[in-house]
N, C-alpha and C positions, 0 to 999 in steps of 0.2 A: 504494500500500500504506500503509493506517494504523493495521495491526493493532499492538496494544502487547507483542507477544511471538511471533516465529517459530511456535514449536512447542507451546502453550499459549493461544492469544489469548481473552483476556475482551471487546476492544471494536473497534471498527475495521473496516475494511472492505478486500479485495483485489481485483484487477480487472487481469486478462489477456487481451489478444486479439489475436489470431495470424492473418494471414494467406497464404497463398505459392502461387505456381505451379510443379508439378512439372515436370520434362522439362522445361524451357526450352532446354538445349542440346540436345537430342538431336530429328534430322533424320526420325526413324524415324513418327514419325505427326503428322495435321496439327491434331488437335484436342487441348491439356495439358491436364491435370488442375489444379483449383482447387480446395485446400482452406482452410477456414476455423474457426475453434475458438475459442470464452473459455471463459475461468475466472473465475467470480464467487463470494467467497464473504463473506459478512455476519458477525459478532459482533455479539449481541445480549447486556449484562449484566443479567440477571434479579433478585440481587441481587449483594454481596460475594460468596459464596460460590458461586453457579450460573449460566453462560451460555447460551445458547441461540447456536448456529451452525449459517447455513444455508451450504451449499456446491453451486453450480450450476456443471455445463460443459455445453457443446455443442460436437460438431464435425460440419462435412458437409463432404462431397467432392462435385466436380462433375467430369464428366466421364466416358468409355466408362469405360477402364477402369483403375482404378486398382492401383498396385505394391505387393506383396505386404508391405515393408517399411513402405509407409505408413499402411496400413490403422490403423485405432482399434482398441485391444487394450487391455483392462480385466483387471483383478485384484488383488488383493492390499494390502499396506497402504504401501507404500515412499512417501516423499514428496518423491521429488525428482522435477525437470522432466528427461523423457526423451523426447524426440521425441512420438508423439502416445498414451503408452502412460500410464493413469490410474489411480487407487486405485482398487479397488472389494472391500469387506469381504465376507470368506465364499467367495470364489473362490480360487486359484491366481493367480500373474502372471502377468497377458497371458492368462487361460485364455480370457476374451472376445473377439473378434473380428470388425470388420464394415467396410464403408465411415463408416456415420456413427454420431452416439454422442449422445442428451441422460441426462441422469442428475441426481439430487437426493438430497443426502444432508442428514439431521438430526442433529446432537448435542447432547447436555445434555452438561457440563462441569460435576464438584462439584471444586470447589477446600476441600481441607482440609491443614490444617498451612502451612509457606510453601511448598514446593514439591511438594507430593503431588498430583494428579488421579485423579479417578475418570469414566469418559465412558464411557457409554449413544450407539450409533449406530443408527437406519433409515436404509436407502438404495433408491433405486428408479433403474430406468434400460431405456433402452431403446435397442437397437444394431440397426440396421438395414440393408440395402443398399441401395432404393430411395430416389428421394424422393416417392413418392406419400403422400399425406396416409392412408391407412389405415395402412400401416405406421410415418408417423413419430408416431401418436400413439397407439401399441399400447408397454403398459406388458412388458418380458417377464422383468427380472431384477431381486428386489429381496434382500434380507437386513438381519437386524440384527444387534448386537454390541456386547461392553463391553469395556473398557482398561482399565488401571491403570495411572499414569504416573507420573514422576517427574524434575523437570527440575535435572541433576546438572549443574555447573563444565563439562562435559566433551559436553554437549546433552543431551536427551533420552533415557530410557529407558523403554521404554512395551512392557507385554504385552498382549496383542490376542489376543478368542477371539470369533470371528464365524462367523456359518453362514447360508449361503442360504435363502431360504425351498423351495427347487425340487431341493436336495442332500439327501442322508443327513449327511454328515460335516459336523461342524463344522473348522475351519482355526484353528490358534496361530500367531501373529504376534509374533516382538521385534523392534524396534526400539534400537539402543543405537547412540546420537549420531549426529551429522551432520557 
């Protein structure tokens, strides 16, 4: 991680990856499940005032059949690290749901005053259960969305109004600290 701010980054770069075998204790079947997942995501400073931020995951699973608590589950804007459950703008938490998961989100970042933000999101993704190559390069969930943020003594405070492109409703989002 060499991003230069947690919850606002103008430059830097982050870089997660995760590997594990499920059931390892348990006698009940002879073939585990293996999943695997990163988080990458880039800061790009455009100038003083505007970033460009790309943010990539991927997770797949291998094996028959995978438990219900493990599964990839997308939605919503929360950003903390929760087992294998991810942001995804315009949706519900977790309202997504599959074995495996690529996704690609864009954000512009206007920094004005010292601690204000303004941030513009596209995101695209696709969740799938197989791993046949039809399925893992079929695009099926994207949306976009814009913040208002504000980084207070006390962490972040950030409104969020996002809408899927495939929903009726749009979804509000606060955020206040970490």
């Amino acid at each position: 991680d060499t991003q230069d701010d947690k919850d606002f980054p103008t430059k830097g770069f982050f870089i997660s990856a995760e590997s594990k075998a499920l059931g390892v204790l348990s006698s009940e079947n002879l073939s585990k499940p293996v999943q695997i997942k990163a988080d990458i995501r880039f800061n790009f400073p455009l100038s003083k005032a505007f970033t460009y931020r790309l943010n990539l995951f991927g997770g797949l699973s291998f094996g028959d059949v995978i438990p219900h608590f493990y599964k990839y589950r997308m939605g919503g804007i929360f950003e903390q690290n929760l087992g294998n459950v991810k942001p995804f703008l315009g949706y519900q938490f977790g309202q997504i749901e599959d074995n495996n998961v690529f996704s690609a989100s864009n954000d512009i970042q206007f920094k004005f005053n010292k601690n204000y933000y303004l941030i513009g999101n596209f995101s695209i993704a696709n969740v799938f259960s197989s791993l046949e190559l039809e399925d893992t390069v079929r695009i099926n969930y994207s949306s976009f969305g814009i913040a208002a943020g504000y980084k207070s003594p006390f962490g972040q405070i950030k409104l969020n109004l996002s809408k899927s492109l495939d929903q009726q409703k749009a979804v509000f989002s606060v955020i206040l600290g970490h």
